[in-house]
C-alpha positions in Angstrom: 5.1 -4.3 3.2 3.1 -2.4 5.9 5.0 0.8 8.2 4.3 1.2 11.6 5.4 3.7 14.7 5.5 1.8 17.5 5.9 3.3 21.2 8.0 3.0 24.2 9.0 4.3 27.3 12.6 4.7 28.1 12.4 3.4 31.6 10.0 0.5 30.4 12.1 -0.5 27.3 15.1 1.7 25.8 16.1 1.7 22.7 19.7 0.7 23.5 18.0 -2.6 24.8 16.6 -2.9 22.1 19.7 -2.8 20.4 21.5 -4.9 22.5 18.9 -7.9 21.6 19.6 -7.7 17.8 20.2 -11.4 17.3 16.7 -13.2 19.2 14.5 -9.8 18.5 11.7 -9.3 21.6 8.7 -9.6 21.9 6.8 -6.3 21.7 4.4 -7.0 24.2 2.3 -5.3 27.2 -0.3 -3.0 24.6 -3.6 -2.9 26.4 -5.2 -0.3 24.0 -7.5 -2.4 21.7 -6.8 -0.3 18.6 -2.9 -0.5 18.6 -3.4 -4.2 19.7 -5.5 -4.5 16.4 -2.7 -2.9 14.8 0.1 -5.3 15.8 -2.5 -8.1 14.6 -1.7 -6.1 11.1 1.6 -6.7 11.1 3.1 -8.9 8.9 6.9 -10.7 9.0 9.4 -7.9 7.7 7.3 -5.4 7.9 9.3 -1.9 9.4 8.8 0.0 12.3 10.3 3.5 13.4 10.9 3.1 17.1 9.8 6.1 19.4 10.6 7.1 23.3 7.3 8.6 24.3 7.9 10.6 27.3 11.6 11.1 27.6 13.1 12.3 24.6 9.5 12.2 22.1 12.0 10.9 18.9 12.1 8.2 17.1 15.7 6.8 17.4 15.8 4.3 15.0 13.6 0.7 12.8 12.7 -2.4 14.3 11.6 -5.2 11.9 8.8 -7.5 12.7 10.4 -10.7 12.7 7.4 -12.8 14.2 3.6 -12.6 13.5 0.9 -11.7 16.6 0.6 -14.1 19.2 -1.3 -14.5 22.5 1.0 -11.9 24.6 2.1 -14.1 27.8 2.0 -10.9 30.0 -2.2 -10.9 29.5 -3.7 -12.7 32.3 -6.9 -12.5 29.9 -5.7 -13.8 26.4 -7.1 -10.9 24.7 -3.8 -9.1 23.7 -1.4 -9.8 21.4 2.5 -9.6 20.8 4.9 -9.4 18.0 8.4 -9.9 17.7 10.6 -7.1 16.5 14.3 -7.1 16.0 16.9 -4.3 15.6 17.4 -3.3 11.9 18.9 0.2 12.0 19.9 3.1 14.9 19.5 6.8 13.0 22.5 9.3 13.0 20.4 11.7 14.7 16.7 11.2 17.0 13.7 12.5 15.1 11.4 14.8 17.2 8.2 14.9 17.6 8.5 19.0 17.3 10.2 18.5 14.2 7.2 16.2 12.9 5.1 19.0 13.9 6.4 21.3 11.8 6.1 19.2 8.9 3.2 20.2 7.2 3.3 16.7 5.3 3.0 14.9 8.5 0.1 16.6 10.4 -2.1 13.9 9.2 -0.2 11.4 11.4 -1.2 9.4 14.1 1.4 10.4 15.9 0.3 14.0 16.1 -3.9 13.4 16.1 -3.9 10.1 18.8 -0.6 10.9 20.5 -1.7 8.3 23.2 -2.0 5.3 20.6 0.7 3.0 21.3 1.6 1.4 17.8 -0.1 3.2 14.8 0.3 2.8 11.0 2.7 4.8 9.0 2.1 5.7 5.3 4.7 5.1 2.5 4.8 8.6 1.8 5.5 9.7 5.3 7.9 6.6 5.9 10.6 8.2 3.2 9.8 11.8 4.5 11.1 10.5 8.1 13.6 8.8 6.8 14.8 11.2 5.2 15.1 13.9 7.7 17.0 11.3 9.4 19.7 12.3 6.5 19.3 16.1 6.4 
């Protein structure tokens, strides 16, 4: 099982949508940057992904599963980006912020904080649990 971060604005695709299509999943689509789009290509069925609001909010609110496998993305006129499915596995009790990633010195190797523009990024094991479990403190 692979982690990943993937991004989303709030007025593009919330996080209570999201939610709200738990049963079909959706199709994470619309990434134009070739190395996220490589990165969903990565992604394999049940793998987990901490979604985050870029721009309002910069937290990640809660894990999306991949539930589908990349495919040509429908919205790409050009057939040179690719799509996933993700579905709603679990909302946290309280947003993680990307201020409070900052200040974890465990996390400064992350993505998230060296290519804060990348769209959907890999997330080690080690750094999975540590967000995780600031979700519980």
């Amino acid at each position: 099982m692979q982690y990943w971060l993937m991004k989303s604005e709030h007025e593009t695709w919330s996080w209570s949508q999201q939610v709200q299509s738990v049963s079909k999943g959706e199709s994470w689509d619309r990434v134009r940057n070739y190395q996220a789009s490589n990165n969903i290509k990565k992604m394999d069925i049940g793998d987990l992904c901490f979604f985050y609001h870029s721009n309002i909010g910069k937290e990640i609110v809660g894990i999306v599963k991949v539930i589908k496998e990349s495919y040509i993305d429908k919205t790409d006129k050009t057939g040179r980006f690719v799509a996933v499915t993700v579905q709603f596995k679990s909302k946290f009790s309280k947003p993680i912020t990307l201020e409070s990633i900052k200040k974890n010195k465990d996390l400064s190797h992350l993505a998230l904080i060296k290519q804060s523009s990348l769209s959907v990024m890999p997330v080690d094991y080690k750094s999975w649990k540590i967000i995780n479990n600031m979700n519980k403190i």
